[in-house]
N, C-alpha and C positions, 0 to 999 in steps of 0.2 A: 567628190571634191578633191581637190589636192590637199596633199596634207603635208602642212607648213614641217620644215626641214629645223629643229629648234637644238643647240648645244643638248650638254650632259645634263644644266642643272636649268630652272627656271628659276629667277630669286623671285621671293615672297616677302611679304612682309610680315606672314607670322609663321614661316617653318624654316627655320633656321640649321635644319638639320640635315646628314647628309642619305643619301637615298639613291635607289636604281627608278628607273623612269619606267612606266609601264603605258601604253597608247592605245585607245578604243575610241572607234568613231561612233556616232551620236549626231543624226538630224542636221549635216552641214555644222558640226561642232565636235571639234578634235579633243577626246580627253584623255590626257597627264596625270596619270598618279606618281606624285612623283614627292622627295624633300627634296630639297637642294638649299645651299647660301650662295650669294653673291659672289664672295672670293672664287669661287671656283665656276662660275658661268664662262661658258664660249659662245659663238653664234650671237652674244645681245651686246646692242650698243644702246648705252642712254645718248639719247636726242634733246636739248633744252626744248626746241620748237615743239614737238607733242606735248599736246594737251593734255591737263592730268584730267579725268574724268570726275565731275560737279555734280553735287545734288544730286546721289545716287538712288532712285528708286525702286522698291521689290513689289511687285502687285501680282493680282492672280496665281497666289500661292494655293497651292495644291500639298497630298501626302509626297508627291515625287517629283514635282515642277513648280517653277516659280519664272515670271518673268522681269527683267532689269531692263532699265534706261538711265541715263544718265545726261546729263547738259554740256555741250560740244560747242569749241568754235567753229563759224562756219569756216573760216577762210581756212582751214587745217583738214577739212572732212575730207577731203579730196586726196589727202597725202596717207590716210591712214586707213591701214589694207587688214587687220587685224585687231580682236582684242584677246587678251590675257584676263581669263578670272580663274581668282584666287579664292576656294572654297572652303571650310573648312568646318568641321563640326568644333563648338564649344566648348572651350572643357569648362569639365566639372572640380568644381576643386575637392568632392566626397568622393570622386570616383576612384576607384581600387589604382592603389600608383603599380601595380607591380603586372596590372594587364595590359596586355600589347593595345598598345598605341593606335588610332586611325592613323590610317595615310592621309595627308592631305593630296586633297584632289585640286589639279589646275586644269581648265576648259579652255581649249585655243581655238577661237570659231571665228571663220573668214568675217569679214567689217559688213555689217548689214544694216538695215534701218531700224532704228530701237523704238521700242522694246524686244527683247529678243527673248525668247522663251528657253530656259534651261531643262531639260528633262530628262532623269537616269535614276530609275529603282535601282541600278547597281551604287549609286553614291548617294541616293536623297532616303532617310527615312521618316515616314510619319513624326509628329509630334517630337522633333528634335529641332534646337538650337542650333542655328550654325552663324557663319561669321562670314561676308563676304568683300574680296576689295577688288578691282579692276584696272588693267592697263592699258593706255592703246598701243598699236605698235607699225609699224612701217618695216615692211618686207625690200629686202635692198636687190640690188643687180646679183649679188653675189650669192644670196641665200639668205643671209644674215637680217636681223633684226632691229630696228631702234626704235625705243621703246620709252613713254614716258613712264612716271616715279609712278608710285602704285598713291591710289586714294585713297580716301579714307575709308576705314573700315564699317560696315554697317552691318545690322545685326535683325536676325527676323527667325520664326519659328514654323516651319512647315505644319499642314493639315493633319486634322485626322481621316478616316479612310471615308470615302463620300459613297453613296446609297451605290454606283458601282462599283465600288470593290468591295462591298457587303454583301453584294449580289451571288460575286464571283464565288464569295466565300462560301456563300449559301448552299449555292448549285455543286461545291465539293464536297459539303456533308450529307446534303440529300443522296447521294452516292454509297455511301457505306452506312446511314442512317439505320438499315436495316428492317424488318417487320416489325408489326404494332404490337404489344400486349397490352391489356386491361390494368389499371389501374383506378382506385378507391380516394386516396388519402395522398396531401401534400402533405412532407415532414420536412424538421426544422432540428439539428442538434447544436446544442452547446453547453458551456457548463452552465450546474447548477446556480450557480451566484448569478450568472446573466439572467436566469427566469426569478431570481429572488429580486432581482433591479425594477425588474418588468412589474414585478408586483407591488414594490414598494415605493420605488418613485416616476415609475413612468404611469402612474395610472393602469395598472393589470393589461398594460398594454405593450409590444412587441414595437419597435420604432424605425422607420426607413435610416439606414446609412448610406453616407456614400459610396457608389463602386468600387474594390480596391483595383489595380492596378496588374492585374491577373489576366493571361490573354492574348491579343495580338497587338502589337503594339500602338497600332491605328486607330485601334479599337474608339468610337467616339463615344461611349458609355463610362468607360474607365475613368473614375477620379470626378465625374459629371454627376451620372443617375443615379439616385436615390433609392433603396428599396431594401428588401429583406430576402436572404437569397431562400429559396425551398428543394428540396430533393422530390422527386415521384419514382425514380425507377426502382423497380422492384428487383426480387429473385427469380429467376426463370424455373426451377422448382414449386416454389410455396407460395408464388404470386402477390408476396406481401412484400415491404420494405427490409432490406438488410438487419442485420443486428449489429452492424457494425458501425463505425462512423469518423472521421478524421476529424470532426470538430466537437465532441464532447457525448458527455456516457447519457445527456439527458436530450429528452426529444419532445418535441413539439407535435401532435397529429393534427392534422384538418380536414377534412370533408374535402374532398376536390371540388363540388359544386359551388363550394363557400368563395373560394378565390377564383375558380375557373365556371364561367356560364356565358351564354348569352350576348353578357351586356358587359363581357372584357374585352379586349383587345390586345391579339397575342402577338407579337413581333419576333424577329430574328436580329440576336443579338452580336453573338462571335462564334468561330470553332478555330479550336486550338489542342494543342497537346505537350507534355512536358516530358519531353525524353523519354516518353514512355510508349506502350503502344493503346492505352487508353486514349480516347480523342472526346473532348468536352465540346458541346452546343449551349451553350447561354441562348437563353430565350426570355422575354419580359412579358409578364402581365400587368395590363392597367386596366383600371376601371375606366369605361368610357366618356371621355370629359373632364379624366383628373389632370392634374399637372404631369403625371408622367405620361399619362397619354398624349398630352400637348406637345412633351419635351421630345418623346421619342417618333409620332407621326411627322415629325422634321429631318430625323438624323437615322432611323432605320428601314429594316424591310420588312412592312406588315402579310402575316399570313393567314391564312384562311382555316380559323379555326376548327373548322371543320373536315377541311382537306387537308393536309400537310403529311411532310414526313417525319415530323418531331414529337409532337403534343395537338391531341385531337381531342374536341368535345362535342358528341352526337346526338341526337334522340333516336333512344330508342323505340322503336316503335313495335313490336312487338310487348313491351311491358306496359305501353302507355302512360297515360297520364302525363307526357311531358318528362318521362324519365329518361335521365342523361346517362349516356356511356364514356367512360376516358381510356384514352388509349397515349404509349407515349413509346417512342423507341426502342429499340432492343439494343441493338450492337453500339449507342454512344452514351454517354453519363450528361443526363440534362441536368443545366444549373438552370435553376427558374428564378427569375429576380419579379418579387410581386411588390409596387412600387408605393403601395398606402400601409400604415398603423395596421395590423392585425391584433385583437384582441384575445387574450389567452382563453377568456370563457367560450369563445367560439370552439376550442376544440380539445383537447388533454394532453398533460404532459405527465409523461413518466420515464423513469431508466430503462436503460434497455442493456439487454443480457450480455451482449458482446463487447467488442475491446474498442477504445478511441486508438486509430489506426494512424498517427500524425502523415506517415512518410507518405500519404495518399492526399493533401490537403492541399490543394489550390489557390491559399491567401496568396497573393501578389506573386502566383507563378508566372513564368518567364515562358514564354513559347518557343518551342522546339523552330530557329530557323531556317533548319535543315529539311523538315520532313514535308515531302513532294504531296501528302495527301491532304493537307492541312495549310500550306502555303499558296501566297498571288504571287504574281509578277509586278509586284510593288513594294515599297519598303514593310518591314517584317512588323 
């Protein structure tokens, strides 16, 4: 498509500041990263006759698309060869003053039939707040623009990542996932005072919390699903659990069978990794027919218990009887989110010998949006 010949700056209505322009095209839709103010615009002329753009609508939002229309006169549609949108992530008013700023982004996409669909994982990310306002504009003899006053500003919150891009995600951990070893026992650390909770006012019982915010950022689990997270990987020497642990010196064991058989249902939840070269798989279990099973046979990707390259539970047939084998990854650190009450009498807790490792802890880590092994080609 041609790509509209536009001054130094484009004025906005909410970037007021001044800036170098930067241009990538996008789907018949030219985008401007750019600041700029008014005072210093060339190339635009305001036109009274343009329409300001009415009743602005956002639908079919997506982690990295969203589609606009807005209400137009007719007698004017004919004159107007372009529109101006003004994009912009939200601020936050807790957010760190002293870190570099978004650029706001401006979209200059030749005049089409609306709704018109916006879409760029380089400027939209999952589950963010942004701010949008529109112009239209009329391309002259000379080059030059005229343009009506910007709208009003409307406000809307992009998706979380949808069953394909969880996909995507999937098919990159299955890749370094690595061989299976045997495993026994889910475990569970934290401090002592959380098991003395458990025993004295939660009913000797262990209690679903919310997701924390640990992850990718699309993540559609985070800050939603409910559950209790568990460890199973072992030592590749001693084939038993760690002594070590990032979340407390005291631990929880369980029977693998107790939480994993049959009549669960294992899902794939995220991979991620935190600056490090550890790479994490969240994985959920639910009991079939619970509310978490409800919640997540909607928003994830179910795997075959049996098959997989994460967490596997067999019969064995050789010992009989109905005897189950567990197997769970080698080369990633599974987080396993089990989504019902666990009861402590189902299985023992005690200290464990080694050291609470904090600087390895995963509470509301931030994902590496760098790392090619670990990332989509969608917002981070």
């Amino acid at each position: 498509m041609e790509v509209p010949r536009l001054g130094h700056n484009l004025p906005s209505p909410m970037s007021p500041c001044d800036g170098m322009v930067k241009n990538l095209s996008l789907d018949g839709i030219q985008l401007c990263e750019r600041e700029g103010n008014k005072s210093q615009d060339s190339g635009i002329v305001e036109m009274e006759e343009l329409p300001v753009p009415q009743n602005i609508k956002i639908s079919n939002i997506t982690c990295d698309s969203f589609k606009i229309c807005w209400d137009m006169e007719p007698r004017v549609k004919e004159r107007i060869t372009h529109y101006f949108i003004d994009l912009n992530k939200k601020e936050n008013k807790n957010s760190n003053k002293f870190k570099h700023k978004d650029v706001p982004t401006k979209l200059v996409a030749k005049a089409v039939p609306l709704p018109m669909t916006v879409r760029g994982h380089w400027f939209l990310s999952p589950r963010t707040e942004y701010t949008v306002a529109v112009q239209t504009a009329s391309k002259q003899t000379d080059g030059d623009y005229a343009v009506s006053e910007w709208s009003e500003i409307i406000e809307f919150t992009t998706a979380d990542y949808s069953t394909v891009h969880l996909t995507q995600l999937l098919e990159k951990a299955e890749v370094i996932a690595g061989r299976m070893l045997r495993f026994s026992v889910f475990y569970r650390n934290q401090n002592k005072e959380y098991f003395d909770q458990a025993r004295e006012v939660n009913g000797n019982r262990m209690l679903p919390a919310v997701k924390d915010n640990s992850g990718s950022h699309g993540s559609p689990i985070s800050g939603k699903l409910e559950g209790l997270y568990f460890s199973c990987n072992t030592e590749f020497n001693t084939g038993k659990p760690p002594q070590d642990s990032p979340y407390g010196r005291t631990r929880f064991e369980i029977q693998a069978e107790t939480l994993f058989n049959p009549k669960t249902n294992l899902y794939f939840g995220d991979f991620y990794c935190m600056y490090t070269a550890y790479h994490y798989v969240i994985l959920v279990l639910a009991p079939q027919g619970s509310p978490g099973d409800d919640f997540c046979k909607a928003r994830l990707q179910a795997l075959d218990v049996t098959n997989n390259h994460f967490l596997t539970c067999t019969v064995d047939e050789e010992a009989g009887a109905g005897a189950l084998v567990f197997r769970h990854a080698q080369d990633v650190i599974l987080e396993v989110i089990y989504t019902e009450p666990v009861d402590l009498a189902l299985g023992t807790v005690a200290e464990i010998s080694g050291h609470q490792l904090m600087s390895l802890s995963t509470v509301n880590a931030k994902k590496d949006p760098s790392c090619k092994t670990c990332n989509i080609s969608v917002g981070r």
